[in-house]
MDTraj code that builds the backbone (N, CA, C; nanometers):
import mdtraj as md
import numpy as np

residues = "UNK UNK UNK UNK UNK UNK UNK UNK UNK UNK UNK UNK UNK UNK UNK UNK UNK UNK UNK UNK UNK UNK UNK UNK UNK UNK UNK UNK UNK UNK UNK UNK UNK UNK UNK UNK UNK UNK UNK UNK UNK UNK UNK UNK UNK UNK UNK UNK UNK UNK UNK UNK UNK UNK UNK UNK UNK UNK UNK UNK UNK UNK UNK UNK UNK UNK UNK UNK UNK UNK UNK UNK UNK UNK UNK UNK UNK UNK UNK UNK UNK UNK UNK UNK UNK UNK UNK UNK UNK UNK UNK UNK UNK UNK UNK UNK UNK UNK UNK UNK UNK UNK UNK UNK".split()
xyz = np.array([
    [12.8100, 7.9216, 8.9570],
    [12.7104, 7.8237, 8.9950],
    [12.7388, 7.6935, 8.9222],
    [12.7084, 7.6089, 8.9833],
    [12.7839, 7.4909, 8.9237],
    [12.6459, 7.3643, 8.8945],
    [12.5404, 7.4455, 8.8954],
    [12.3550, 7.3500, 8.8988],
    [12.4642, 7.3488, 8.7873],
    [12.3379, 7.1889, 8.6900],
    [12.3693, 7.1904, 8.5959],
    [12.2477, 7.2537, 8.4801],
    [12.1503, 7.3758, 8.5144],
    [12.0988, 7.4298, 8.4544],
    [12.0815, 7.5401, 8.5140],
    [12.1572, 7.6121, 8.5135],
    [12.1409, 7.7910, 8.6366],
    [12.0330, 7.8406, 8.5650],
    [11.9616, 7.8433, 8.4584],
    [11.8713, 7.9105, 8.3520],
    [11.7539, 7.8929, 8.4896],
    [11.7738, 7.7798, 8.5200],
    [11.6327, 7.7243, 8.5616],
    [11.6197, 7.7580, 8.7337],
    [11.7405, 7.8293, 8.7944],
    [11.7498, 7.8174, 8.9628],
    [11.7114, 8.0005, 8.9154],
    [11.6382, 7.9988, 9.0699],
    [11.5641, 8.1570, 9.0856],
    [11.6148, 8.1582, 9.2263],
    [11.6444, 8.2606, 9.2698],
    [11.6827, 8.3715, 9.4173],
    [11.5825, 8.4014, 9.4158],
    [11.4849, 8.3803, 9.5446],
    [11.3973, 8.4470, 9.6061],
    [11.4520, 8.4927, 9.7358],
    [11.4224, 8.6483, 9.7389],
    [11.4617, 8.6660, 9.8912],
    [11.3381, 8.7474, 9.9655],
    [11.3471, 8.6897, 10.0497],
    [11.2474, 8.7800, 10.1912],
    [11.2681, 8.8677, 10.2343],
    [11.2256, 8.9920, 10.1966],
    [11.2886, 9.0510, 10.2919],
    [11.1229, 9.1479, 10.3275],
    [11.1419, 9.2448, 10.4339],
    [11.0348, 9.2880, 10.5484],
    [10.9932, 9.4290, 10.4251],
    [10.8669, 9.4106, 10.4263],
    [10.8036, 9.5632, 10.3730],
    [10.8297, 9.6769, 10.3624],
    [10.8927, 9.6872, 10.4664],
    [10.9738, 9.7856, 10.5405],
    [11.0857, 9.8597, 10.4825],
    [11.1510, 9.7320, 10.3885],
    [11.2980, 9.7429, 10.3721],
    [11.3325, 9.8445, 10.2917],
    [11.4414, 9.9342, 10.3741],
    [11.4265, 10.0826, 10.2400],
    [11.5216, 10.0330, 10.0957],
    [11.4864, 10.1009, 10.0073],
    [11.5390, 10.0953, 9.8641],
    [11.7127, 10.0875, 9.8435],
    [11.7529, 10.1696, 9.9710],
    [11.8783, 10.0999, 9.9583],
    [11.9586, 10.0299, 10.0361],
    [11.8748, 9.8986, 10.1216],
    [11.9242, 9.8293, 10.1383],
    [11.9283, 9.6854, 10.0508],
    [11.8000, 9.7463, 9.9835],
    [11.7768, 9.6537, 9.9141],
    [11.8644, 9.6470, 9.7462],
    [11.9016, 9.7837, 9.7297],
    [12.0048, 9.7543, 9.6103],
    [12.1318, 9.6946, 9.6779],
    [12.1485, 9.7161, 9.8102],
    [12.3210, 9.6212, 9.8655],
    [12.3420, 9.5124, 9.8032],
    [12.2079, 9.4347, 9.8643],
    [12.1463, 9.2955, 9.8869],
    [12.1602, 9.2317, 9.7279],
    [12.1463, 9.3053, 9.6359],
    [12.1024, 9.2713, 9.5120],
    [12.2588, 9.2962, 9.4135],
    [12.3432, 9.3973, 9.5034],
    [12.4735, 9.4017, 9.4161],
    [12.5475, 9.2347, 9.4946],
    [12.5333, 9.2204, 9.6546],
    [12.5430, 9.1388, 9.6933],
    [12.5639, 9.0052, 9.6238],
    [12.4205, 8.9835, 9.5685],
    [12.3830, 8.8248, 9.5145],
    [12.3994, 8.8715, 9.4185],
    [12.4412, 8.9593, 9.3234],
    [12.4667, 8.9282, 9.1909],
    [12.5501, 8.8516, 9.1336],
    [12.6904, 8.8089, 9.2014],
    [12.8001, 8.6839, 9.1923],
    [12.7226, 8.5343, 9.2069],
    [12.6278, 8.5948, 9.2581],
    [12.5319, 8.4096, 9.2353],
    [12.3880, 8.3806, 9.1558],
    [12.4470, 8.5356, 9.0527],
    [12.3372, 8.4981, 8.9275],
    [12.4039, 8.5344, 8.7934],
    [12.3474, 8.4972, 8.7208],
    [12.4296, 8.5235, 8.5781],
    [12.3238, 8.6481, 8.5210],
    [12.2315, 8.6630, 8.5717],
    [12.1714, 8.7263, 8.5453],
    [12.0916, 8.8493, 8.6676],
    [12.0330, 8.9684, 8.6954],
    [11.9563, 9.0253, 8.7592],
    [11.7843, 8.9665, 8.7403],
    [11.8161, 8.9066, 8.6294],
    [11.6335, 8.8082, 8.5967],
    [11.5946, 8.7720, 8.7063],
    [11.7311, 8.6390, 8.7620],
    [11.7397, 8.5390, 8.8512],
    [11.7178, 8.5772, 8.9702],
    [11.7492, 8.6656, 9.0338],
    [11.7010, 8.7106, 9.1512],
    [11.5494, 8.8474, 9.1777],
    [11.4859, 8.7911, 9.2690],
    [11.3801, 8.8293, 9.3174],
    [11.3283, 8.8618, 9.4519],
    [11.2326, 8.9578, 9.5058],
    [11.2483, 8.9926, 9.6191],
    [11.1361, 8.9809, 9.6401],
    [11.0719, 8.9312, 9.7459],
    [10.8958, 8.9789, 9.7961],
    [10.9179, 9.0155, 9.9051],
    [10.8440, 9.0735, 9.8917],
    [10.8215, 9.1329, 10.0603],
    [10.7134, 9.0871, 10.1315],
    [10.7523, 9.0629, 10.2089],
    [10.6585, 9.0079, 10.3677],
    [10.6277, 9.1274, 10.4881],
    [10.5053, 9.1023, 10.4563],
    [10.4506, 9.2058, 10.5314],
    [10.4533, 9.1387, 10.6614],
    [10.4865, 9.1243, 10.7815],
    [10.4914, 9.0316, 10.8765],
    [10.3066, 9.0614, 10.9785],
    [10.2996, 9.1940, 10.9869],
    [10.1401, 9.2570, 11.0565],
    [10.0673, 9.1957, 10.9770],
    [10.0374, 9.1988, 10.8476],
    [9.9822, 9.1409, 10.7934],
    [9.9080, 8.9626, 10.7904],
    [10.0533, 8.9124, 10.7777],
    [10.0652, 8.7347, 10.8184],
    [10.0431, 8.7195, 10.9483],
    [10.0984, 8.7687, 11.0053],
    [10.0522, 8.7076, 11.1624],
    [9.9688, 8.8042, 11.2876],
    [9.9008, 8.8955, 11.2462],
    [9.7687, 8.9551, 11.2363],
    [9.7711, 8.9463, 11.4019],
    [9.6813, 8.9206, 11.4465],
    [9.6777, 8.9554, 11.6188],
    [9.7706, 8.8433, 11.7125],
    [9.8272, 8.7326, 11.5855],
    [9.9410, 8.6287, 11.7043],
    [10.0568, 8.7441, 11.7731],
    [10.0572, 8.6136, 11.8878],
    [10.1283, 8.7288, 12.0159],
    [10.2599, 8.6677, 11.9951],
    [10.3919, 8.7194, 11.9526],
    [10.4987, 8.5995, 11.9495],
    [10.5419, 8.6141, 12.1027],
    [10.5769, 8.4644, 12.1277],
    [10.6575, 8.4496, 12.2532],
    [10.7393, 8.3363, 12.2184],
    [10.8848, 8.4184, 12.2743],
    [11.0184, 8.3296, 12.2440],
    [11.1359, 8.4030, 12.3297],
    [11.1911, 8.2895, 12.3688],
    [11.3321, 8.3149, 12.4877],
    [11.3880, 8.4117, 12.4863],
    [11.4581, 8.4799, 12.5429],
    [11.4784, 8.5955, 12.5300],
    [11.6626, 8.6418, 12.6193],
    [11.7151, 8.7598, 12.5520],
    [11.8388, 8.6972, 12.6115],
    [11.9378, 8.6986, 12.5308],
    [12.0578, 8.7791, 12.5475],
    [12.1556, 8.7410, 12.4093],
    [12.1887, 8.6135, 12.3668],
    [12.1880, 8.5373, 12.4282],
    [12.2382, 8.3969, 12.3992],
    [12.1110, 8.3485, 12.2761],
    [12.0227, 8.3919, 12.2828],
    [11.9171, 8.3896, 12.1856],
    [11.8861, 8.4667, 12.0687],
    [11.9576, 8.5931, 12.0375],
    [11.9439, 8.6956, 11.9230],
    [11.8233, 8.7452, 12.0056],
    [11.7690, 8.7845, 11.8511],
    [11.6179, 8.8482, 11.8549],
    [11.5058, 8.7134, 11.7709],
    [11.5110, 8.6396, 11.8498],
    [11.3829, 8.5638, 11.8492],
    [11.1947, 8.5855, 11.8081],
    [11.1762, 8.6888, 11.8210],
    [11.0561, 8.7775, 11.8184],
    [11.0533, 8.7969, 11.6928],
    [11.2113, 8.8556, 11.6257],
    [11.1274, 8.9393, 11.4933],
    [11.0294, 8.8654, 11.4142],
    [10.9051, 8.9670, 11.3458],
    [10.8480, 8.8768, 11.2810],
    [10.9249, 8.8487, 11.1555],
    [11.0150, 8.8510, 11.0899],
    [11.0943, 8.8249, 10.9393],
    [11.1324, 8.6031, 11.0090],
    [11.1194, 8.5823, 11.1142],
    [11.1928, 8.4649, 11.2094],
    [11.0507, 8.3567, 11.0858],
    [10.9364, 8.4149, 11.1271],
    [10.8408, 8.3748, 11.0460],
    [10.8134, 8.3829, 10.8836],
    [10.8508, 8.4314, 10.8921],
    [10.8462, 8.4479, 10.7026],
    [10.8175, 8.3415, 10.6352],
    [10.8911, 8.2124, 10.6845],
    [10.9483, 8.0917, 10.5887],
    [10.8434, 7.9918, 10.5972],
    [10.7324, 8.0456, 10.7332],
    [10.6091, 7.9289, 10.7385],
    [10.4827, 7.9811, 10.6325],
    [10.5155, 8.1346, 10.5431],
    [10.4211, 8.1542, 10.4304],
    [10.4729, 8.1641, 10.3033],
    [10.6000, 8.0612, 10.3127],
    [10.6638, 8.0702, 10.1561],
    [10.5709, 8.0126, 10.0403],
    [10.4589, 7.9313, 10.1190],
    [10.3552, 7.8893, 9.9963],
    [10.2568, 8.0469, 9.9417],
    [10.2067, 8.0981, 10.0344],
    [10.1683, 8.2359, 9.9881],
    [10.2317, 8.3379, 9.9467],
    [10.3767, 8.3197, 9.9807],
    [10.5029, 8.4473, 9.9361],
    [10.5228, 8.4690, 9.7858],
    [10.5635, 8.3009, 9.7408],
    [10.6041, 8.2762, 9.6450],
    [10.5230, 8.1835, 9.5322],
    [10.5924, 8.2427, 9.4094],
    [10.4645, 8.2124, 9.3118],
    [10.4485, 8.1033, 9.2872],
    [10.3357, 8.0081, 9.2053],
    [10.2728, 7.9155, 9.1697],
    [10.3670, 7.8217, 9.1049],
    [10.3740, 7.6739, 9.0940],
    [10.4580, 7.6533, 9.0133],
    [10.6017, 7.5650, 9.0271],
    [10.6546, 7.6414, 9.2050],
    [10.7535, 7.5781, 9.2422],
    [10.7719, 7.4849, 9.3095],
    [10.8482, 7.3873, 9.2638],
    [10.7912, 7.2363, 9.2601],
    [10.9221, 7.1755, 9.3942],
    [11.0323, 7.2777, 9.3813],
    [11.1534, 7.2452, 9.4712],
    [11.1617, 7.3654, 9.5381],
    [11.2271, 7.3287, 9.6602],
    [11.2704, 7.5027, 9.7408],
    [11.3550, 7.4387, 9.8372],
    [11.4960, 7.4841, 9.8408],
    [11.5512, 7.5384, 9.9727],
    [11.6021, 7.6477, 10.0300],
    [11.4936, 7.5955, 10.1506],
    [11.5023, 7.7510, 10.2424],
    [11.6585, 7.7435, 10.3154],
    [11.7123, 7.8379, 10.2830],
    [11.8524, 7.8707, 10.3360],
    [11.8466, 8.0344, 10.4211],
    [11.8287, 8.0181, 10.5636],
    [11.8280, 8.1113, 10.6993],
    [11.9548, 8.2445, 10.6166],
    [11.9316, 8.3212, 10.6598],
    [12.0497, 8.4699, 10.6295],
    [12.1822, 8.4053, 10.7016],
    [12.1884, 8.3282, 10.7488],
    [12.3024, 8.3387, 10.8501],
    [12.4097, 8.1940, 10.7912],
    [12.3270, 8.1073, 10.6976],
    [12.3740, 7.9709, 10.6243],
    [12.5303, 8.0340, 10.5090],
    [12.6026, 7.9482, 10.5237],
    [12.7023, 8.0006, 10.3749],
    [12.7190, 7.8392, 10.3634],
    [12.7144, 7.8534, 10.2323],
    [12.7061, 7.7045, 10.1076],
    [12.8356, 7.7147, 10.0476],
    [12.8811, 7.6105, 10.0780],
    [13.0299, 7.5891, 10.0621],
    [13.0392, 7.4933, 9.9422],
    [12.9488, 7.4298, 9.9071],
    [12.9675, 7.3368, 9.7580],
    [12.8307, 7.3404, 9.7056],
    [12.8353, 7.2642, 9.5873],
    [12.6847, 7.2584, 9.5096],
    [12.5966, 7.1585, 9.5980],
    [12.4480, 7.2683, 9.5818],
    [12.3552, 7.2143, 9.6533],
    [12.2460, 7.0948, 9.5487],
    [12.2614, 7.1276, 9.4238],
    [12.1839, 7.0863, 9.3256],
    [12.1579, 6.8915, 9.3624],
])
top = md.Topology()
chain = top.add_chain()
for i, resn in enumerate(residues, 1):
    res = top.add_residue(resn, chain, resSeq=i)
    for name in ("N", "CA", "C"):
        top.add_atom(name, md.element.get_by_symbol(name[0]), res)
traj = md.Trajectory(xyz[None], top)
């Protein structure tokens, strides 16, 4: 990592309630090359039934589109309720983004 204070950058990741225990250790041997630490990275889970409660999703549909529907697509519009108090910066970077130089 090339911030010029990694002490201070946190991994938050989203992932679905759902998610069994070992996908979630992949995920975490995964990002460990982009922490100096296991501190640094963190997981909440998003309950998606929960957040979006009786909304009906409707979205295009169609391979040319993925899966549009899932609720995880939403996640990123309750990162103020996801994530804790405090954080003053955030970028949201999609599963599908790769960061090719420093973002800092």
């Amino acid at each position: 990592a090339a911030a010029k204070d990694v002490t201070r950058l946190r991994l938050f990741v989203i992932i679905d309630i759902d998610t069994p225990n070992k996908v979630k250790n992949g995920l975490m041997q995964a990002l460990h090359c982009a922490s100096e630490t296991d501190k640094q990275i963190r997981f909440i889970k998003f309950d998606a039934q929960q957040a979006l409660g009786n909304i009906t999703l409707k979205a295009p549909e169609g391979p040319a589109y993925g899966n549009l529907k899932t609720p995880a697509n939403f996640a990123r519009f309750f990162l103020a309720q996801l994530l804790p108090q405090g954080i003053h910066r955030l970028l949201y970077l999609d599963a599908d983004v790769i960061v090719m130089r420093d973002v800092s």
